[in-house]
DRENLUMGU-361876 format. One record per residue (C-alpha): y, x negated, z negated; residue in one letter. Coordinates in steps of 0.2 Angstrom, whole numbers, plus 5000, padded with zeros to 4 digits. Example, Ala and Ser with C-alpha at 12.3 -4.5 7.8 and 13.67 -1.06 7.14 Angstrom:
2
497849384961A 499549324964S 
REM end
This chain:
827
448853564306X 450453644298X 450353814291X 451853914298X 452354044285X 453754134280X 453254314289X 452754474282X 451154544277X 450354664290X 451154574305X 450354414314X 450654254307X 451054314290X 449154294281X 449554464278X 448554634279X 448854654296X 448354494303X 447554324302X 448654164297X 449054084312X 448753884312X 450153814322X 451953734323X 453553814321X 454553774336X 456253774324X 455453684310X 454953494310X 453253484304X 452553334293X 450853274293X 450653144284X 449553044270X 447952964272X 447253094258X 447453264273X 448953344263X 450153444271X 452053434269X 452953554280X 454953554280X 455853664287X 457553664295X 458453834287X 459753894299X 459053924314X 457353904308X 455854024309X 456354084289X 455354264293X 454454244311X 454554404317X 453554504329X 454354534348X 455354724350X 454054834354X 453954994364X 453755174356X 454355354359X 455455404346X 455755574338X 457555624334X 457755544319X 458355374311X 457955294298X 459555214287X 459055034277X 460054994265X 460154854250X 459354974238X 458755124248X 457755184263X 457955344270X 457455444285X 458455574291X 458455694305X 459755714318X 459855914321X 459655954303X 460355804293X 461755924287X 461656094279X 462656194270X 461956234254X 462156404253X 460856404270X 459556314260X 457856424259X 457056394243X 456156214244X 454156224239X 453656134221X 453555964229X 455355944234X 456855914228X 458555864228X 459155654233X 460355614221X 461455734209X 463055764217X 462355814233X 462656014230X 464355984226X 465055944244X 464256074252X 462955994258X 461155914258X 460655754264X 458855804274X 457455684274X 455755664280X 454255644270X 453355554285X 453055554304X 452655714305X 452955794288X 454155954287X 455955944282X 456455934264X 457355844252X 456255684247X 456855524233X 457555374243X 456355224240X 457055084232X 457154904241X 456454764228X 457254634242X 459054704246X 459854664263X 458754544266X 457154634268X 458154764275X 458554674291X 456754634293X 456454814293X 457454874305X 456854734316X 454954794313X 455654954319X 455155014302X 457155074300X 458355104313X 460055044305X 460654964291X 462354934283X 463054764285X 464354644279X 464954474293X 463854384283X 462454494287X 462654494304X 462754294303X 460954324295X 460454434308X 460754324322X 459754174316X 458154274315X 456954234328X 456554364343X 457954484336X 458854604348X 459954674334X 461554774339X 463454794330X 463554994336X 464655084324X 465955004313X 466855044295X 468855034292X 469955094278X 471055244280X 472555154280X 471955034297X 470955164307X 471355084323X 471454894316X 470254774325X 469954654309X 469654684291X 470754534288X 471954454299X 472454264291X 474154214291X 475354064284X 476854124279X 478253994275X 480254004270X 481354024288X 482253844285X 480853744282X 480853614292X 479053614300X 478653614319X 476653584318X 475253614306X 475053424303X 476753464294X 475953544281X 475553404269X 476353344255X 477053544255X 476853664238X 475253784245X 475053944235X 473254014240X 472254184233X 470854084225X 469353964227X 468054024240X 469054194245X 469354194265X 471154194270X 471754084255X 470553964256X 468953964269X 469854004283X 471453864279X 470053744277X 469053774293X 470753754302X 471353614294X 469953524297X 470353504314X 471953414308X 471753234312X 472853214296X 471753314283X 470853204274X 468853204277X 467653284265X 465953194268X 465953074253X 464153104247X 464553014231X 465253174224X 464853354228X 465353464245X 466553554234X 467353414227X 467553364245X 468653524246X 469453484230X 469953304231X 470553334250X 471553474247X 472253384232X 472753234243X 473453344255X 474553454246X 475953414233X 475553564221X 474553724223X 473753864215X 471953884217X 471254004204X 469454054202X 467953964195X 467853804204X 465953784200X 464653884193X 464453774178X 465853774165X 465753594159X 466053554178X 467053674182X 468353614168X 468153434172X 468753474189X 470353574184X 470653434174X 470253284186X 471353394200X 472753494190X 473753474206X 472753614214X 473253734197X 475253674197X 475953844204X 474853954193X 475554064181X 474453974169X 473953804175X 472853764160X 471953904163X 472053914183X 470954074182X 471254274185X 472054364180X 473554274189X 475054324193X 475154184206X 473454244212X 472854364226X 473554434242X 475054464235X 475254334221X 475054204235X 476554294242X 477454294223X 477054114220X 478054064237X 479354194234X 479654154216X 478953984210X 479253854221X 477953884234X 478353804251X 476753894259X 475754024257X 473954084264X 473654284265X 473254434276X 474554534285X 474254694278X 474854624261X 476254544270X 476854694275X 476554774260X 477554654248X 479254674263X 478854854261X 478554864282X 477455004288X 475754954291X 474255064297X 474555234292X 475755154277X 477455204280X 478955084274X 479155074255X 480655004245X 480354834241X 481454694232X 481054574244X 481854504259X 480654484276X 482154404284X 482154264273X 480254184279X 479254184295X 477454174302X 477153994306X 475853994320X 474453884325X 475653784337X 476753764326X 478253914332X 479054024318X 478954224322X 480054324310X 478954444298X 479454614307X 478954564323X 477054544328X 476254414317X 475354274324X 473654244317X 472354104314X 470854194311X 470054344304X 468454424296X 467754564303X 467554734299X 465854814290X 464654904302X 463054964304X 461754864312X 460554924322X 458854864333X 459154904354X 458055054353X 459355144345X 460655134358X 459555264369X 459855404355X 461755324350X 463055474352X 461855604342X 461655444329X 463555424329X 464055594326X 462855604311X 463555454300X 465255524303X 464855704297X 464055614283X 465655514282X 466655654281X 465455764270X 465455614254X 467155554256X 467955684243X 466555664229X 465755494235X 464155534228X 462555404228X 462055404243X 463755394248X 463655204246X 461955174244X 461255224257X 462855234271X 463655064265X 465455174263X 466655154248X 468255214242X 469455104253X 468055084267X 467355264274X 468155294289X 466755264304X 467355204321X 466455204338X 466355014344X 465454944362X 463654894356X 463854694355X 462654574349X 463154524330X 463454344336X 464754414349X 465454524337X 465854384324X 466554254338X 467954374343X 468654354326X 468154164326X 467154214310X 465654114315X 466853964314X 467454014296X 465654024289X 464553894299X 466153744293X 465553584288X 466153454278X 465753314293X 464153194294X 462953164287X 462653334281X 462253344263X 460553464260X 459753484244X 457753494248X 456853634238X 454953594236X 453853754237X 451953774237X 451653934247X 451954014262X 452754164255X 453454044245X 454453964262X 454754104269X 455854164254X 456653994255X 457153984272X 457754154268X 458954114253X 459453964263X 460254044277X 460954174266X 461654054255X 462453954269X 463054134277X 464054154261X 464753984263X 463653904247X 463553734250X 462753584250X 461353674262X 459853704256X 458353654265X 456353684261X 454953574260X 453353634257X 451853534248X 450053574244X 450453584225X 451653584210X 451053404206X 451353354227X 453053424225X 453453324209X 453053164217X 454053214232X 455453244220X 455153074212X 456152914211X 455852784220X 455652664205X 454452784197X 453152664200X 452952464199X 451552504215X 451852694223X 450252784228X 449852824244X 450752984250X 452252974237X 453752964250X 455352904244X 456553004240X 457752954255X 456553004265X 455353154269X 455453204251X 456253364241X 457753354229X 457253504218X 455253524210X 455153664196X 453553664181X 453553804167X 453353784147X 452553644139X 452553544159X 454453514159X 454053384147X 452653294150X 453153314172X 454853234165X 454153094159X 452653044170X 453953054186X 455653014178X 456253174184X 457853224175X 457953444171X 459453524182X 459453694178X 458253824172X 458054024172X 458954134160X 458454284154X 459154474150X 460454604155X 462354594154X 463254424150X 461854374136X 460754254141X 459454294131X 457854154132X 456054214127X 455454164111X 453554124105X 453154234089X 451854274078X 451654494075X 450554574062X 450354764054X 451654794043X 450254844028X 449454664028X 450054544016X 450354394028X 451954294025X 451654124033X 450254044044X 449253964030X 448854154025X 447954164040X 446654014039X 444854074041X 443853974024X 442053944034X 441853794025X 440353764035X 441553704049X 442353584042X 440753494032X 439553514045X 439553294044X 439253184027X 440953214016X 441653084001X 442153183987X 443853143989X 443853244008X 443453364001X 444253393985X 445953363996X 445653504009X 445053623993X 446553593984X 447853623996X 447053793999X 447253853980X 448953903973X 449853753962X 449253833945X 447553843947X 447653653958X 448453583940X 446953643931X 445253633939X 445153613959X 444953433958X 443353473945X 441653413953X 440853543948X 442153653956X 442153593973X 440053593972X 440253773968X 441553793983X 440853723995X 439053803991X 439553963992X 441253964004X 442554104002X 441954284014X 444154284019X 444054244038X 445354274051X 445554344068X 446954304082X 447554364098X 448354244110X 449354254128X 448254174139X 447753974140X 449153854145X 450353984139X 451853924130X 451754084118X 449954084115X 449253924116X 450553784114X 451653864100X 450553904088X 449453744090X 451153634089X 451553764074X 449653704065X 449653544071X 451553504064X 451253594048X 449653474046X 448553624045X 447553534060X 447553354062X 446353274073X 446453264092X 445153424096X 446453534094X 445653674105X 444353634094X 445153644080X 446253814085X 444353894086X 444053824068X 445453914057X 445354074065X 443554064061X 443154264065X 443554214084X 444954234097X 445454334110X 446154174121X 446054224139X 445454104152X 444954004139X 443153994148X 443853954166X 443253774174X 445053714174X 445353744155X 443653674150X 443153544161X 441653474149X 441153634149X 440953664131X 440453824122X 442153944121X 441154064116X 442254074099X 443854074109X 443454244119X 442754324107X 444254464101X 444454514121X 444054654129X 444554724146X 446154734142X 446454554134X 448454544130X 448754504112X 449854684108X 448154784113X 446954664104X 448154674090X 448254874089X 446254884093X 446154774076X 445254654085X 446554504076X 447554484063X 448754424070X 449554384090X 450554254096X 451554314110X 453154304121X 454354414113X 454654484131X 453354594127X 453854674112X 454254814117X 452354844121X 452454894102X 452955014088X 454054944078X 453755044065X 451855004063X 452254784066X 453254644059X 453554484064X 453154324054X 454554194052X 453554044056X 454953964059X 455553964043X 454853854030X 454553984016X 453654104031X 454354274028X 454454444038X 455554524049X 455854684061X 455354634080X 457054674086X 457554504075X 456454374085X 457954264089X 457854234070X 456154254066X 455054164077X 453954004079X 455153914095X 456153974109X 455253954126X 455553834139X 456253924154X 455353894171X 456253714174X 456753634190X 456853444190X 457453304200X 457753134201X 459453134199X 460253224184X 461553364181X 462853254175X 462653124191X 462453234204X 463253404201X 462853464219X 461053464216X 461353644205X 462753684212X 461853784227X 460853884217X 461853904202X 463253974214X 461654084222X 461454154206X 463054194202X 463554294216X 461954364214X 462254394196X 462854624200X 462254594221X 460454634220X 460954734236X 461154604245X 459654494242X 458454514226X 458054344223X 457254374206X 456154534213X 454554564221X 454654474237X 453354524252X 452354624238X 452054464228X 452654414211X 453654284203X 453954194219X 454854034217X 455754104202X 455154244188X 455054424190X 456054434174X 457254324177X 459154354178X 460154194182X 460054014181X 460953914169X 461253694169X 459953614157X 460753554142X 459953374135X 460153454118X 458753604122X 457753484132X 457553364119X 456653524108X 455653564120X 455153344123X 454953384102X 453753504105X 452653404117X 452653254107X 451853324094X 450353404105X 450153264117X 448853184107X 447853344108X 446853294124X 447353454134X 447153404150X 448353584157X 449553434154X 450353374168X 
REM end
């Protein structure tokens, strides 16, 4: 049986509200059953597979509205009073009120309905967790009626199973109203040069807009591929994008090719270094980044002008532009340069002068709006609405402007188009070509191992996306039973002297890519030889800022440093028959240096001591069990310090906070197997068990936390302790990168092969991440996805960044020294 996932909750299939979880194959995705043991490995083949099964176009009467899906907002709207003037506007009642600011200032109002039947008024647009991505679902489960769409999108669109999606209404600038294409590609070359086919091109100086930009580098690529003469890219020994690198390298003299050339920097610079051919032209080839004045539509055009560029790779429009030709609406404008002096070279290998009609290889579409069939029955009264909206935002371009209609400052003027299936409406332009180009077989895949269903669907849903925006090597899934299957899917071969039955090989239906949070990245390392590739980052802006495990207490305590904070039940500790030296050892170091220089090592004052023990006892609030924040910090903090020292360290944990815990899900059968007593550990909860609100019902004295959720408290009422410093100390909680016990391993992923060996591994989803990094429009990968949390990465996340062997071995530190604790969350 192979659990098909991947589809939303409430429709058939999904193991959703709606509907039971269908037990069957996929007819787009290879299912794997395998392993003497029953387990389940399902892999799935992401373009063209099932990545959200959808349900089949159904039938309904619709009323005259439509509702718009966009990246960050849906909206309904109706057709006959989208648009009013302001001044027309009845007074609403209390419970509406105005979309966005801005609105009024244009004139008008954007209407929107409450519900299916509500009555008109102005209502907040609903914000979309998933982007584009769940947006197209949305429109498909008739849920929305249209949504605002790059190319890519559309590629998107056309993979998803049982879709009748439709192109009906496209967006152009005001300079190309009439233009068929967004981009036109175009080679342009000096009149004399003697070249009579594109085979001709190599060993000629190529000046280019930048890595990974359309015109000036997919597109040559795509077509130049077909060249019997370029060289071929599917040496697996190095990465897809060194393919690109190393051929165009071969095949051109000197170039300029700005941009980051990978999302790691180390790599990225290495490569610049290894191919500095490609940055030759550049304005500054050691750098070989933007701002360039060798870069860019024009730049390409400087850079063959102006610094020994033999060809260059643009779009016409700029062409145009830089000769000073009318273009569009653009009338001529003076320009220094001659058009007489180069020509269009064409696909056959003919020259056309630059004020005639150019010749182009390829182009990229324009933006439009995407719509399911159903909408074609109600399409002119659809139409004439976005253009009034169009027209009504274009001066002010409020919110809604964007967010909702897709438009922008160049692109807002709406055109009428045929309705055409998105696939058509990319081939015209050969786009599909552009984006589905390979680098020749085999194909290179890296194989991410999930555990859930909703977990593949997202998968299959970032792989198709990813591949739409031309990220590469593709990503497949795989799915497993469990964290632990998926690391020994991920394993080496060699892992092993005799491999267990049902670990495949890597070479064969395994995974690539296996991730473990906190304290398992360690251990998971080591008992797989598994190598960390990247791991999450997180916080806003360009600061990557990591979580940190710290210790909080009241400001009006008088705790500097953990030893304050041991409980002094003596009981605990001689419960068995001591020798005097035991005990006179554990006494002293409890006293302060004076008074252990004078009399704690007196018989008579450890009799006295341990008869009638100290009343100071101590209470603490934990995140839960198997937490790095609440459970593995502070017992590697007492365990390093010495203050604990056997083996029991749970055990032990209970016995210097003596007055109880609050250690949530202490007591469940996974965390106490021999199902001791954990009465002590439990004691401090209540209903509401996190550490900030067991620390401010003073149910502890102090609460070892994630500093993520600091912000849970008053900063004025709470410190920090600097367990991380040797002399303790306090600190204000906005200082925990200071004043803290450790930094917090990210949520790791690992593979058998390392960063440094096999760059490719991360490079699909580090380059995920970063075009990601300000596109949460387009696809959310960090967000909620199908109403579930922290799927396949952290709510909280913000990015991924390469694991560095130096932050690794801290976090190996860390595990060493607990190990031996006999805590069997351990991997």
């Amino acid at each position: 049986m192979s659990i098909s996932g991947g589809t939303l909750p409430g429709i058939p299939g999904s193991g959703g509200a709606g509907g039971a979880m269908e037990e069957r194959y996929s007819p787009s995705s290879r299912a794997l059953t395998t392993c003497a043991r029953g387990s389940i490995r399902q892999r799935s083949t992401a373009l063209g597979g099932n990545w959200l099964k959808q349900r089949a176009p159904r039938e309904r009467s619709y009323a005259a509205d439509a509702r718009a899906c966009t990246g960050r907002y849906c909206d309904v709207f109706t057709y006959a009073n989208c648009l009013r003037p302001v001044s027309s506007i009845s007074k609403r009642t209390e419970n509406t009120h105005v979309t966005r600011r801005g609105q009024r200032s244009c004139g008008y109002e954007l209407v929107a309905w409450r519900g299916r039947h509500a009555a008109c008024g102005c209502t907040r647009l609903r914000v979309l967790q998933g982007g584009r991505m769940e947006c197209l679902n949305l429109v498909q489960q008739r849920q929305a009626d249209f949504v605002p769409v790059d190319p890519e999108d559309m590629y998107v669109a056309s993979k998803i199973p049982n879709q009748d999606f439709v192109v009906f209404q496209v967006y152009r600038t005001d300079d190309e109203p009439d233009a068929e294409f967004r981009f036109e590609a175009v080679i342009v070359v000096h009149k004399d040069l003697p070249i009579n086919n594109l085979d001709q091109l190599q060993g000629l100086k190529s000046c280019h807009t930048g890595v990974n930009r359309n015109v000036g580098y997919k597109i040559p690529l795509t077509m130049l591929m077909k060249r019997s003469v370029f060289p071929k890219m599917n040496n697996h020994s190095i990465s897809p994008k060194e393919n690109e690198l190393k051929a165009l390298s071969r095949f051109f003299s000197q170039s300029c090719i700005v941009g980051a050339w990978s999302p790691n920097p180390k790599t990225d610079s290495y490569w610049k270094s290894k191919y500095s051919q490609l940055c030759a032209l550049c304005e500054y080839p050691n750098k070989c980044n933007y701002p360039d004045n060798f870069s860019g539509y024009e730049g390409a055009l400087r850079c063959l002008a102006h610094n020994g560029g033999q060809v260059a790779f643009t779009k016409v429009i700029f062409v145009k532009k830089f000769f000073g030709l009318p273009v569009g609406t653009i009338p001529a404008s003076p320009s220094n340069e001659n058009p007489d002096e180069f020509r269009y070279l064409c696909t056959d290998g003919s020259k056309v002068p630059i004020r005639d009609k150019p010749c182009t290889w390829a182009a990229r579409p324009w933006q439009g709006l995407l719509g399911h069939q159903d909408v074609l029955a109600k399409l002119t009264p659809l139409r004439e609405k976005i253009k009034q909206l169009a027209d009504a935002g274009a001066s002010t371009k409020p919110e809604w402007f964007t967010s909702v209609l897709g438009l922008t400052k160049k692109t807002h003027h709406v055109a009428d188009n045929i309705s055409i299936k998105p696939v058509d409406y990319l081939k015209k332009a050969n786009y599909t070509e552009v984006i589905e180009r390979g680098h020749g077989p085999p194909e290179h895949v890296v194989r991410l191992c999930i555990t859930s269903n909703v977990a593949l669907a997202k998968c299959r849903a970032m792989a198709v996306f990813a591949f739409s925006r031309d990220i590469r090597p593709r990503l497949d899934c795989v799915q497993e039973p469990s964290a632990a299957d998926c690391l020994r899917s991920s394993q080496s071969e060699w892992a092993y002297e005799e491999r267990p039955l049902c670990i495949p090989q890597v070479q064969d239906n395994g995974s690539d890519l296996a991730s473990v949070d906190d304290m398992q990245v360690a251990s998971a390392s080591k008992q797989y030889l598994l190598h960390p590739v990247f791991h999450e980052v997180y916080g806003a802006g360009d600061v990557k800022t990591p979580h940190y495990a710290v210790a909080v207490v009241k400001k009006n305590t008088q705790y500097d440093k953990i030893e304050d904070l041991r409980g002094k039940r003596f009981e605990n500790y001689f419960s068995a028959p001591l020798h005097i030296n035991s005990v006179q050892a554990f006494l002293c170091t409890s006293e302060s240096p004076e008074f252990a220089r004078t009399e704690c090592l007196s018989p008579t004052y450890i009799y006295n001591k341990t008869v009638q023990p100290p009343v100071a006892v101590h209470r603490s609030c934990h995140d839960p069990f198997g937490s790095f924040s609440g459970f593995f910090a502070p017992i590697y903090l007492l365990k390093n310090k010495r203050l604990i020292t056997s083996n029991q360290c749970v055990n032990d944990l209970k016995n210097f906070f003596s007055e109880g815990l609050c250690l949530p899900q202490a007591e469940k059968p996974e965390n106490n197997p021999a199902g001791e007593d954990v009465s002590l550990l439990t004691k401090q909860c209540a209903d509401d068990a996190s550490p900030s609100k067991c620390l401010q019902d003073d149910r502890g004295d102090v609460a070892f936390m994630s500093s993520a959720d600091l912000s849970n408290l008053d900063s004025s009422a709470y410190e920090l302790l600097c367990l991380n410093k040797e002399n303790g100390g306090r600190h204000a909680l906005a200082n925990y990168s200071t004043c803290n016990i450790a930094v917090a391993p990210s949520r790791t992923w690992l593979s058998a092969k390392d960063f440094q060996s096999d760059v490719s591994i991360a490079h699909t989803p580090l380059s995920l991440a970063k075009l990601l990094k300000n596109r949460k429009d387009l696809f959310n990968i960090y967000g909620e996805f199908l109403k579930r949390d922290n799927v396949i990465f952290k709510n909280t996340a913000t990015g991924f960044a390469a694991t560095d062997n130096v932050d690794f071995e801290k976090f190996k530190a860390i595990h060493d020294v607990i190990s031996a604790c006999g805590i069997s969350y351990l991997i």
